[in-house]
C-alpha positions in Angstrom: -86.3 203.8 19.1 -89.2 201.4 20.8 -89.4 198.1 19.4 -86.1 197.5 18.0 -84.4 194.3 19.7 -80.8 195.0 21.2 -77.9 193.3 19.4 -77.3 189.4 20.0 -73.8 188.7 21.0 -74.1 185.4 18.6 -74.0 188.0 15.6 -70.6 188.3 14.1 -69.4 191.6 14.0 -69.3 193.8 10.5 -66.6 192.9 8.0 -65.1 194.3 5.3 -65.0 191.6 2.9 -68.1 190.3 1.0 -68.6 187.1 -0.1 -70.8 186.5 -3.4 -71.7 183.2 -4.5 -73.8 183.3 -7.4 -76.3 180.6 -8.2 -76.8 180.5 -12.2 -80.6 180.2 -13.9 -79.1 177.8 -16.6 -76.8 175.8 -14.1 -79.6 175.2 -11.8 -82.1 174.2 -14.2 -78.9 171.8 -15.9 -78.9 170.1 -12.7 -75.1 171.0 -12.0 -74.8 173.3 -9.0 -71.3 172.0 -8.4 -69.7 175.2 -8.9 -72.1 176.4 -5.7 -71.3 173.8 -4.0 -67.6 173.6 -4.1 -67.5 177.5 -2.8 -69.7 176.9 -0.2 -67.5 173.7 0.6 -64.3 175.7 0.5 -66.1 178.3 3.1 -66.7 175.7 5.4 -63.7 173.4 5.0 -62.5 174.0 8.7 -63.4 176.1 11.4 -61.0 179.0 10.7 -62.1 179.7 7.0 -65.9 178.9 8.0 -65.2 181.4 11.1 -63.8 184.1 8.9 -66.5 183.7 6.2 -69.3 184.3 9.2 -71.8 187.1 7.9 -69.8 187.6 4.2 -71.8 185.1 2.7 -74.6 186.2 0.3 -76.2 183.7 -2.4 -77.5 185.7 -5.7 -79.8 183.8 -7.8 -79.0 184.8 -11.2 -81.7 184.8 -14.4 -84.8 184.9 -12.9 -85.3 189.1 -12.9 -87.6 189.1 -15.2 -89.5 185.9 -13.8 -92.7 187.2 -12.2 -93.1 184.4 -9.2 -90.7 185.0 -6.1 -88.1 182.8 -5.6 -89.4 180.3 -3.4 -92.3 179.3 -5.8 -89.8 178.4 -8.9 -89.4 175.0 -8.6 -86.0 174.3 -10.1 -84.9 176.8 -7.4 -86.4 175.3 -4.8 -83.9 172.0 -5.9 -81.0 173.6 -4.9 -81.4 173.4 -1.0 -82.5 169.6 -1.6 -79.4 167.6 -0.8 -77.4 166.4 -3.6 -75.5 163.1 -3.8 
């Protein structure tokens, strides 16, 4: 097939385990993404778990289905990739 890119050797390769981390609505708009945080902590708490977790990892933002703006407009989601203290 013309114009798709060959495989990157820097791409893990397919795993049968899938990682979901799920981002709540009414967390993130409570301010307390802990929960998020402390997976995605444990994931990369030392280079065998992080290594192992490469490519499983997929972050769900639940409660905003029926919100008509994508993602990256809602403002209170847009808080959660700010760093925390």
């Amino acid at each position: 097939m013309a114009g798709l890119l060959p495989p990157l050797k820097s791409f893990s390769p397919a795993k049968d385990q899938q990682v979901i981390v799920v981002c709540d609505s009414a967390a993130i708009t409570a301010g307390d993404i802990s929960g998020v945080l402390s997976a995605l902590n444990y994931l990369s708490s030392d280079r065998s778990t992080a290594m192992s977790a490469e490519g499983t990892v997929t972050l769900v933002f639940h409660g905003y289905n029926h919100d008509p703006r994508e993602l990256y407009s809602i403002p209170e989601a847009q808080d959660v990739k700010k760093p925390h203290g």
